[in-house]
C-alpha positions in Angstrom: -25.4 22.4 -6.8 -25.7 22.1 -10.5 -23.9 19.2 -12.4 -20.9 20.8 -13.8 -19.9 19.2 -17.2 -18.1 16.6 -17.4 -17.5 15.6 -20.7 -14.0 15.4 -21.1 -13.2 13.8 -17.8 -14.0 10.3 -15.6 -13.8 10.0 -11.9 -10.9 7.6 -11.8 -9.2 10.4 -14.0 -9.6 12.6 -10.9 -8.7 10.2 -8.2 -5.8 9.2 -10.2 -4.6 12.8 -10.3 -5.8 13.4 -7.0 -3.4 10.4 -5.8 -0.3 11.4 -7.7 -0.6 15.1 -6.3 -1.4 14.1 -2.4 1.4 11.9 -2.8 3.8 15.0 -3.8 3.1 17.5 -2.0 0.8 15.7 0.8 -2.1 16.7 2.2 -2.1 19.5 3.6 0.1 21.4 0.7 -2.3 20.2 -2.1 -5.5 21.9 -3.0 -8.2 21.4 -4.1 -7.6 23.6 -7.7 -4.0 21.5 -7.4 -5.8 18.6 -7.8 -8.3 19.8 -11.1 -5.2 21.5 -12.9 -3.4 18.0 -12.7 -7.0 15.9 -14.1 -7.7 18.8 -16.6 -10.8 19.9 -15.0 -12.1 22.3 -12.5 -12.6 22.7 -8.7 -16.6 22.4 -9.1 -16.4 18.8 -10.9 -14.2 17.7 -7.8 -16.5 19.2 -5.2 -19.4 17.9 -6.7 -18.0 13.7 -7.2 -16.4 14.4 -3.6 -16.7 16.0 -0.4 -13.3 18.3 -0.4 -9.7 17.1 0.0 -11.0 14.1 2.8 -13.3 12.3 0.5 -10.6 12.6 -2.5 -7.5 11.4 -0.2 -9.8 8.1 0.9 -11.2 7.2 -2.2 -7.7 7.8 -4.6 -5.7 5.5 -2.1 -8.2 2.9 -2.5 -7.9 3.5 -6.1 -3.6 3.1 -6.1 -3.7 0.1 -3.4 -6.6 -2.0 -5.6 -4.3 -1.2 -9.1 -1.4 -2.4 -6.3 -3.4 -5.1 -5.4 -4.2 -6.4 -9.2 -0.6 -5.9 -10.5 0.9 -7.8 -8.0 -1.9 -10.7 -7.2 -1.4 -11.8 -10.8 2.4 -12.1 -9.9 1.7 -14.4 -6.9 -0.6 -16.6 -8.7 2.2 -17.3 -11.6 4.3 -17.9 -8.7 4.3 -21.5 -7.5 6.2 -22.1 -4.1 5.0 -20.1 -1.2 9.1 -18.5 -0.5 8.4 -16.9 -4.2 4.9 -15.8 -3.5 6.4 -14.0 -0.4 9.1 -12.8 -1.8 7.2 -11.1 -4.7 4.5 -9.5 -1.6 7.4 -8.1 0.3 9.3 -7.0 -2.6 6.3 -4.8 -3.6 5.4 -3.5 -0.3 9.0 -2.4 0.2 9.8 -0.8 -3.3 6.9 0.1 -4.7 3.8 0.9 -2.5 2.9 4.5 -1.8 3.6 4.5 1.5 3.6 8.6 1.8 -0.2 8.4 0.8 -0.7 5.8 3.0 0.9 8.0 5.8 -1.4 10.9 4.9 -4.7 8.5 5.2 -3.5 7.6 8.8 -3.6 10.8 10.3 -6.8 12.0 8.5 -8.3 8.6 10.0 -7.2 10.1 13.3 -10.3 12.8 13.1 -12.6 11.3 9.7 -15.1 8.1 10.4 -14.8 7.4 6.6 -11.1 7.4 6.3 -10.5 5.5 9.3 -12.7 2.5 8.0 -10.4 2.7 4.0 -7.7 2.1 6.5 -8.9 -0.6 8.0 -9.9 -2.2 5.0 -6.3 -1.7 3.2 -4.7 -3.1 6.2 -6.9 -6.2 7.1 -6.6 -7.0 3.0 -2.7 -7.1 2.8 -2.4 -8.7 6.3 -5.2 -11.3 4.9 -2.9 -11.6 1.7 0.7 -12.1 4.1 -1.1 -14.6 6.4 -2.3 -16.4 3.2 1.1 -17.3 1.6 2.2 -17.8 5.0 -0.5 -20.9 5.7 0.2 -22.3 2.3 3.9 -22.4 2.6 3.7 -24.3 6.1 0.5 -26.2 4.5 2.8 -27.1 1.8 5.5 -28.2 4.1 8.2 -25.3 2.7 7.8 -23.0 6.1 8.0 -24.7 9.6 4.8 -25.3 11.7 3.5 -22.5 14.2 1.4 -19.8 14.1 0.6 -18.5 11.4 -1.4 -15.1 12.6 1.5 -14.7 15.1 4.1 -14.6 12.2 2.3 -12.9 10.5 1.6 -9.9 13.2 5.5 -10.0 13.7 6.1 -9.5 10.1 3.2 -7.0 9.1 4.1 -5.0 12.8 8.2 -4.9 11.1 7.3 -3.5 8.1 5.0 -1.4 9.3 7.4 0.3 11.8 10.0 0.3 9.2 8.5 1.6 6.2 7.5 4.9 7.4 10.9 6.0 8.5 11.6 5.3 4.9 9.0 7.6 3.5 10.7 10.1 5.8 14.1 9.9 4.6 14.7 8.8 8.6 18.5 9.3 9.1 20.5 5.5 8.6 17.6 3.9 7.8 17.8 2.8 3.8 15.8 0.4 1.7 18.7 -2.2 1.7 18.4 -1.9 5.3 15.3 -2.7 5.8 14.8 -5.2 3.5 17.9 -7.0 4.8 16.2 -6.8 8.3 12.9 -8.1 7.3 14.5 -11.2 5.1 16.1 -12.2 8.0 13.3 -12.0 10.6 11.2 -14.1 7.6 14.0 -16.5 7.5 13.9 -17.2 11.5 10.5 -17.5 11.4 10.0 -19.7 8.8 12.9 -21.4 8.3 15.3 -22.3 6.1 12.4 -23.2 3.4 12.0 -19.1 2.8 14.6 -18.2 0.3 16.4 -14.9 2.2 18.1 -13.8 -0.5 18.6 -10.1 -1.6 15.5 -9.3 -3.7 15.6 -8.5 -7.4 13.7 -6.0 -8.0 11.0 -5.4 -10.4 9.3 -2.6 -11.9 
C-alpha cells in the first residue's frame, strides 16, 4: 500500500480524534471515515498508521490515560501528605477518567491479543500508582498498618465495580454516591489519618 500524504496531519492528531469519537459514539457506531473527518484526514492515512478500528481503539486509550497519567502525577508530587495524594488519585478517576473508552477496550480485549495486553498495562499502572500512596501514607505513619496490596485490591475492585454503572447512567447510582461510598471504605481502611471529606473538584 502506498504512503498516503500526510503533510498536514501527525499520528497523535489521529489517535486523539480517534479517542474523542470512540468515546461518543463507541465502538461499534464509529467508523473508520468517522474517525478521519474528525483529524482532517482520510480513511487511507488511518489504515495505513493502524490496523482498522482495533489497532486505533488500543493505541488512542493509551494515548488519553498517559496525558491522564502526566496531568495528574504532577498533582500528586506537589501534594505532600499521603490523604492529599489519594484524595487527588481518586478524585480523578472518579470525575475525570474516560471510563466509556475504557469500557470499549475491555470487551475488544475479550477477542484481540493486543488490546487485552493495553489493558493490562493501564490497570497494573494505576493499581501500581493506588498501592503507592497507600505504602507511603502507612510508611509515613498517616494510614494504619496492614496490607497494603489487600487495601489496595478492595479499593481498586470498588471503583472498578462502581464506575462502570456510572458510564451507563445505571438507575440510583450517581457520582455523589459513589464517591461518598468509596471515601468511606478508604476511611475504614485507613483510618482516621485519610481525610474523608467530600472532594473538591478540579478541572
Amino acid at each position: 500500500m502506498p504512503r498516503p500524504r500526510l503533510d498536514h496531519v501527525r499520528k497523535g492528531q489521529i489517535l486523539s480524534a480517534a479517542a474523542a469519537v470512540l468515546s461518543e459514539r463507541g465502538y461499534a457506531n464509529t467508523r473508520v471515515v468517522d474517525i478521519a473527518k474528525a483529524a482532517g484526514t482520510s480513511p487511507a492515512a488511518i489504515l495505513y498508521w493502524f490496523d482498522g478500528k482495533d489497532g486505533l481503539l488500543a493505541q488512542a486509550l493509551a494515548l488519553r490515560e498517559q496525558e491522564f497519567h502526566d496531568r495528574y502525577t504532577v498533582k500528586i508530587e506537589s501534594t505532600e501528605s499521603a490523604s492529599g495524594q489519594l484524595r487527588i488519585l481518586i478524585e480523578a478517576m472518579l470525575h475525570h477518567y474516560d471510563w466509556g473508552l475504557w469500557m470499549e477496550l475491555c470487551v475488544l480485549a475479550l477477542r484481540d491479543t493486543g488490546a487485552a495486553a493495553e489493558r493490562d498495562r493501564i490497570d497494573r499502572r494505576w493499581r501500581a500508582a493506588l498501592r503507592a500512596v497507600i505504602r507511603q501514607g502507612q510508611k509515613r505513619g498517616e494510614f494504619v498498618d496492614g496490607d497494603a496490596d489487600e487495601i489496595m485490591f478492595v479499593l481498586a475492585a470498588l471503583l472498578d465495580g462502581m464506575t462502570p454503572l456510572l458510564a451507563v447512567k445505571a438507575k440510583g447510582v450517581t457520582p455523589e454516591r459513589v464517591e461518598r461510598t468509596w471515601l468511606a471504605e478508604a476511611a475504614r481502611l485507613l483510618g482516621h489519618g485519610f481525610d474523608s471529606k467530600p472532594l473538591k473538584r478540579t478541572r
